[in-house]
N, C-alpha and C positions, 0 to 999 in steps of 0.2 A: 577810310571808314570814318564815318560822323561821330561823335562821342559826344552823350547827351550827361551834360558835366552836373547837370542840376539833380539827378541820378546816380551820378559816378564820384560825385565828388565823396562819399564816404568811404568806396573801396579805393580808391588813393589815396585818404588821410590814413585807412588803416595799413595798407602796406610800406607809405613812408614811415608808421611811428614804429611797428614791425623791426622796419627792415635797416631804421637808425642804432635801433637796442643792439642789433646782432655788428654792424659797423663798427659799433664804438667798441664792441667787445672785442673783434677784429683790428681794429686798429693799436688799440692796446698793444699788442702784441707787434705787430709790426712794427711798432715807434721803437720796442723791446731790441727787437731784433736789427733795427737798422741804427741806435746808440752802442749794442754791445759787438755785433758781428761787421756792421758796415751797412752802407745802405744800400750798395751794388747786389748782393742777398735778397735782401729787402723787399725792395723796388720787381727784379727778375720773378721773385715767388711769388708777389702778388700777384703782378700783370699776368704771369701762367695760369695761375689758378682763376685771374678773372675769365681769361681768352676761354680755357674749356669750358668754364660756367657758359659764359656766350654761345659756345659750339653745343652743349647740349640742350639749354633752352633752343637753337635753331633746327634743330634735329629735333625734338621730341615735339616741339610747340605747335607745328601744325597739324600734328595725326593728331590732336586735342577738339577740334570741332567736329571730327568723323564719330567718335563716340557717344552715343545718344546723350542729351543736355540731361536730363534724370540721372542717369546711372553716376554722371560724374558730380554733379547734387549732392547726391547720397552719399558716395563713396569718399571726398574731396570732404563733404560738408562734415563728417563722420569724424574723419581725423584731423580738419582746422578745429572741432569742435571741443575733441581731447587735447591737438595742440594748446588751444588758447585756457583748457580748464588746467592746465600744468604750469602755466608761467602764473596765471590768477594763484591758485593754491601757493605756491613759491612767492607771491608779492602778497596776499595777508599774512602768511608766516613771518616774513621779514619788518612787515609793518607791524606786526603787534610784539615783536622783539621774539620769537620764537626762535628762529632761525637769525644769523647772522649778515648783515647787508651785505649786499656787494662792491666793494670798493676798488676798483679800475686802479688808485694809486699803489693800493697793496697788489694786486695781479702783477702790477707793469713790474714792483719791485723783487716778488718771486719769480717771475719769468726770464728777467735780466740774470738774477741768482742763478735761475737753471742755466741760461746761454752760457756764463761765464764758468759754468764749471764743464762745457764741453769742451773747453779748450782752445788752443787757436787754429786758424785756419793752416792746412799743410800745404795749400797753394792759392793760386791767386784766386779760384773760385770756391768761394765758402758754400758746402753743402749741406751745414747744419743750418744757416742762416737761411737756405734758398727752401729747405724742406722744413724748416719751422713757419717761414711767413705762408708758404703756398698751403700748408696744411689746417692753419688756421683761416685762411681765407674761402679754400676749398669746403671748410665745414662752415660756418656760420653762411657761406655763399650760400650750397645747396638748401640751409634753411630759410633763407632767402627768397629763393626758385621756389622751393614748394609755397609758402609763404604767397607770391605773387601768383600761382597760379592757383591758389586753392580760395584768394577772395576776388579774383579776376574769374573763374569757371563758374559761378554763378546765373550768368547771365551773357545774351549777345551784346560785344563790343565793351563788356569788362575789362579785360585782360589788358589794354592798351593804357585804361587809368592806371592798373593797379603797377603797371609796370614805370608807368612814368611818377607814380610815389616810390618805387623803389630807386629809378638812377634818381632820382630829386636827393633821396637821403643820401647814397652812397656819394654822391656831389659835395654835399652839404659837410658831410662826416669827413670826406677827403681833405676839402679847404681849411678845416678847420684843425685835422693834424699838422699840414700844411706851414699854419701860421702860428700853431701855440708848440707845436712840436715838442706836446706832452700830453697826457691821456686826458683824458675828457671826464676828471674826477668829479668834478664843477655840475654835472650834468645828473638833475635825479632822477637817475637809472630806475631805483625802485616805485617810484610814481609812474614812470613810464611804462615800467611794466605793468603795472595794472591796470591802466588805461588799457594797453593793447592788449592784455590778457580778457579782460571785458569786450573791447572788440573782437578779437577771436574766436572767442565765444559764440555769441551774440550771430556774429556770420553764420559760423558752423551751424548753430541752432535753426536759423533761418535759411540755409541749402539743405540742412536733413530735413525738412521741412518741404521746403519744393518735391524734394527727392521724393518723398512720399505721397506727392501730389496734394501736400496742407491747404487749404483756401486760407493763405494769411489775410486777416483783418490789415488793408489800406495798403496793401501790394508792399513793396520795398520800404515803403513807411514805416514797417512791422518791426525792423530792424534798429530801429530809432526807439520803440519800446522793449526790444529786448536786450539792446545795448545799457538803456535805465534800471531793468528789471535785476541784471545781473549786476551793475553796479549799487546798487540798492542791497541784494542780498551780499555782495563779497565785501562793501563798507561795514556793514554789521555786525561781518563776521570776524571782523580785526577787533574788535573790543571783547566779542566770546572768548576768540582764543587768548587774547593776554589775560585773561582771567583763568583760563583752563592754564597756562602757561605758567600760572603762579600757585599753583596746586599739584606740578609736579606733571602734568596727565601729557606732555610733549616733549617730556624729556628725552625719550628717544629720538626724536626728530633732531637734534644736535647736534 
């Protein structure tokens, strides 16, 4: 399949920055898991939990073009669209000090806390270690999966870009626990998220949109205006809420 990249190149920036956020939250834990349990745990949970992810993307992936291109529009574009307005909401809270950042250093340190009070292993293979790493891979993966096919099902010969932005990340993410062989605190998580929260967006708005058979003004270009439009209104809204924020009106949100 030909893959017209001068088209594609946004649904693979948005599943690699996607599907880095959910990596490094993954990895986190994994580094957790192979300092406090060993990395024979580790290492075993991940690879299992990648292999099924593999075995269901190949199993489910091709009954995906037999489904009318509308219906998965609509229905795909519906829930990346609620996906991407969940992590946006979550990344102005956080930016305007509402909510508490997320910090990868602090995770890696409660995590280890939790490992070390399961105790040690009773034989040579740890199955606290093999069921912590594969579980945490298992869940950020499938959001991953969905993720890659919900801004890949848009359109014919999608799916290829947005999959080759996902191993790009998971690559990227790998090398780089790899060689620092500590969490990836360094990296601003919560900017990230808003970027891809604003992509996510943005896509979803623009497949409910096909889905409904919309005439977007300038075909897949539209996307590039509602990717600004939503970046435009969720920037403005980071200055509302620290303002609401300090009147008390979010305190529940804490």
């Amino acid at each position: 399949m030909t893959v017209d990249w001068i088209h594609a190149w946004p649904t693979a920036l948005a599943a690699f920055l996607a599907s880095a956020v959910e990596f490094v939250e993954a990895l986190t834990v994994v580094l957790a898991v192979g300092a406090i349990r060993g990395w024979r745990g580790a290492l075993t949970g991940t690879s299992a939990a990648l292999a099924l992810l593999l075995a269901v993307v190949l199993m489910f992936g091709p009954a995906l073009p037999r489904i009318p291109l509308r219906d998965v529009q609509l229905v795909v574009g519906g829930l990346l669209l609620l996906f991407g307005l969940r992590w946006l909401r979550k990344a102005v809270l956080r930016a305007a000090g509402v909510i508490p950042l997320h910090d990868e250093t602090v995770a890696y340190e409660r995590e280890t806390g939790s490992l070390r009070a399961a105790g040690p292993s009773d034989g040579a293979w740890d199955a606290v270690g093999f069921a912590t790493a594969f579980k945490i891979t298992m869940l950020e993966g499938l959001e991953v999966v969905f993720i890659v096919i919900a801004v890949g099902a848009g359109g014919a010969g999608l799916l290829v870009p947005a999959s080759v932005g996902a191993v790009a990340a998971l690559l990227l993410v790998a090398a780089l626990g790899l060689i620092l062989h500590r969490p990836l605190s360094t990296m601003p998580e919560n900017a990230l998220k808003f970027v891809v929260g604003v992509l996510l967006a943005a896509f979803g708005t623009f497949w409910v949109g096909e889905g409904i058979s919309l005439d977007w003004p300038g075909a897949d270009w539209s996307i590039l205006g509602l990717t600004l439009g939503f970046l435009a209104v969720a920037s403005l809204a980071v200055p509302l809420c620290r303002r609401r924020a300090g009147t008390g009106q979010f305190l529940a949100l804490r």
